[in-house]
C-alpha positions in Angstrom: 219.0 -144.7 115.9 219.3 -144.4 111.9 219.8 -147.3 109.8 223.5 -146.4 109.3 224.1 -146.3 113.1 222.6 -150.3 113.6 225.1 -151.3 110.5 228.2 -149.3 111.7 231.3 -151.0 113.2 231.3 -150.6 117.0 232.0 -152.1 120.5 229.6 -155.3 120.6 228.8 -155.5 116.8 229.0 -158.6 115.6 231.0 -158.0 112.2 232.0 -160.2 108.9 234.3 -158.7 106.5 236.6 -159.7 103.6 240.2 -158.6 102.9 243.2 -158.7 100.5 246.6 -157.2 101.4 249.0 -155.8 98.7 252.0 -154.7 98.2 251.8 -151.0 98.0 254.6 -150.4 95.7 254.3 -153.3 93.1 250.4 -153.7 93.2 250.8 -157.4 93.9 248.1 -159.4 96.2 250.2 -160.7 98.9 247.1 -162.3 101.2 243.5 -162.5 100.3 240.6 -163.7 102.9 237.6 -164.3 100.1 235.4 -166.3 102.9 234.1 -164.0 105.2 235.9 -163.7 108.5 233.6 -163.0 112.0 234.5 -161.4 115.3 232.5 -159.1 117.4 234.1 -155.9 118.1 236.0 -155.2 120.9 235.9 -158.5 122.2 238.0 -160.6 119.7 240.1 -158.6 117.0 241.0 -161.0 114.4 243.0 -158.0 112.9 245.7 -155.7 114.2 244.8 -152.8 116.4 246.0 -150.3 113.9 243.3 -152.3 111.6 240.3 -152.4 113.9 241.0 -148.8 114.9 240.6 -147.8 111.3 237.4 -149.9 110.6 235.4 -148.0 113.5 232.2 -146.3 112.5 232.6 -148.0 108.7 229.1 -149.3 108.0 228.0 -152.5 106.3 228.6 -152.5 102.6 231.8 -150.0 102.7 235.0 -151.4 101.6 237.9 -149.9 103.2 241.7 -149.0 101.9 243.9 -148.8 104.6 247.6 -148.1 103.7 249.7 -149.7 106.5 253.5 -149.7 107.4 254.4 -153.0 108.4 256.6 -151.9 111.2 253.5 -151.2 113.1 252.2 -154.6 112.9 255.1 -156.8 113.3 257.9 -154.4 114.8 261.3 -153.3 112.6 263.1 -156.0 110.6 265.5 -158.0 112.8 268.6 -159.4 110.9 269.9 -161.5 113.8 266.2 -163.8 112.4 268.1 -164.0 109.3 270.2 -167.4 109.2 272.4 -169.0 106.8 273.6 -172.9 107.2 274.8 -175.6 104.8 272.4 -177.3 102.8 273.8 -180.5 104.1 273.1 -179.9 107.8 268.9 -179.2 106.6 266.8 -182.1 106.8 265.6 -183.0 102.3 261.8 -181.5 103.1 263.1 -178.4 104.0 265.5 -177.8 101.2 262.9 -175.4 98.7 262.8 -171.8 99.0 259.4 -171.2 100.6 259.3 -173.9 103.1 258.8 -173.3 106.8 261.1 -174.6 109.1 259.9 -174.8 113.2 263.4 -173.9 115.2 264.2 -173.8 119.0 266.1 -171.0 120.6 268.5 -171.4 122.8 265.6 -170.9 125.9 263.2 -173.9 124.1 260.9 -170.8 122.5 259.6 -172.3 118.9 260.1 -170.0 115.9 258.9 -170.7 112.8 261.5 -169.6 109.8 261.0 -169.3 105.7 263.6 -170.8 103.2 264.7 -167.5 101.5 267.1 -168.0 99.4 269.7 -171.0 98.6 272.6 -170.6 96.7 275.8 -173.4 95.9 276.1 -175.3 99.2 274.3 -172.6 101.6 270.5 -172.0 102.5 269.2 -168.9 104.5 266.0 -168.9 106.8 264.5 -165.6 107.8 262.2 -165.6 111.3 261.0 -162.0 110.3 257.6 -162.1 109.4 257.8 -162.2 105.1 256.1 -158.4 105.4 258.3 -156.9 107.3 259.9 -153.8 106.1 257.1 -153.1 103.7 254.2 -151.4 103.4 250.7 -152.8 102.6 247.4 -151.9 101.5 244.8 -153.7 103.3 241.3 -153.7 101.3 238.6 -154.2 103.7 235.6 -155.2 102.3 232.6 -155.0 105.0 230.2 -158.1 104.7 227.8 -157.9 107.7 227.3 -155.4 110.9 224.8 -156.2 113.3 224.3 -156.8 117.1 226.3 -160.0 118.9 224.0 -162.4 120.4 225.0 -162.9 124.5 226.8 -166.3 122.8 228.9 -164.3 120.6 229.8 -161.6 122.9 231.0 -164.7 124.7 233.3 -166.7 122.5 234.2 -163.1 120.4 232.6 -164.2 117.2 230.2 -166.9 115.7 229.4 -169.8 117.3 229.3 -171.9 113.8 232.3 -172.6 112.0 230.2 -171.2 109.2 230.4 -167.4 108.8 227.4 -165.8 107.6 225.2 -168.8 108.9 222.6 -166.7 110.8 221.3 -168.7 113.9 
């Protein structure tokens, strides 16, 4: 087996990597992972399918662009998550645009809402994840490939809560 082939993403590597996610139109970093993220592949995906699918046979070293549609991640944009109440009848903590909100459904399901907008007397929450609707770039930057110890075949990633810390 060549060099290459021990350091390439595959079932039972045990993998670190970096990411940041932008906006594909506007440029703009919307999420950005700078301490290295574990998992062993196959066993626990700490990214979407479309993601891991994508990162298969990428070696060690190799940084990654992946343009993704968000509708593949977290499903099309659903308006009936978008909700709009008086100010008065939202608790003080929850009246700034960018706070989450944990709501019950009508079956006792938790949802977690963003403050989107508030204008005069009325506030609007949206349950849609905030990328919804838009398309992303997700720049993968591969940190480590090797084999998973039997332990982190086990538990899908490091045993440490330190990535990176070789045991």
């Amino acid at each position: 087996m060549t060099e290459a082939a021990t350091h390439a993403i595959a079932a039972g590597k045990y993998v670190e990597l970096t990411y940041c996610v932008r906006d594909s139109k506007s440029g703009d970093i919307l999420t950005e992972i700078t301490r290295p993220l574990n998992y062993v592949h196959g066993v626990n995906e700490i990214l979407a399918p479309v993601i891991t699918r994508e990162l298969e046979g990428k070696t060690q070293g190799e940084r990654v662009d992946l343009l993704v549609d968000c509708t593949e991640l977290y499903g099309p944009r659903d308006e009936s998550l978008v909700i709009t109440e008086k100010v008065s009848l939202v608790p003080r903590e929850y009246r700034q645009v960018g706070s989450q909100i944990l709501m019950e459904n009508n079956l006792g399901r938790m949802k977690s809402f963003l403050v989107t907008k508030i204008e005069g007397d009325r506030i609007t929450f949206d349950g849609n994840n905030p990328l919804c609707g838009k398309e992303v770039i997700y720049q993968v930057k591969i940190q480590l490939v090797r084999d998973a110890t039997e332990e982190e075949q086990q538990l899908g990633g490091h045993p440490a809560a330190e990535a990176g810390s070789e045991s």
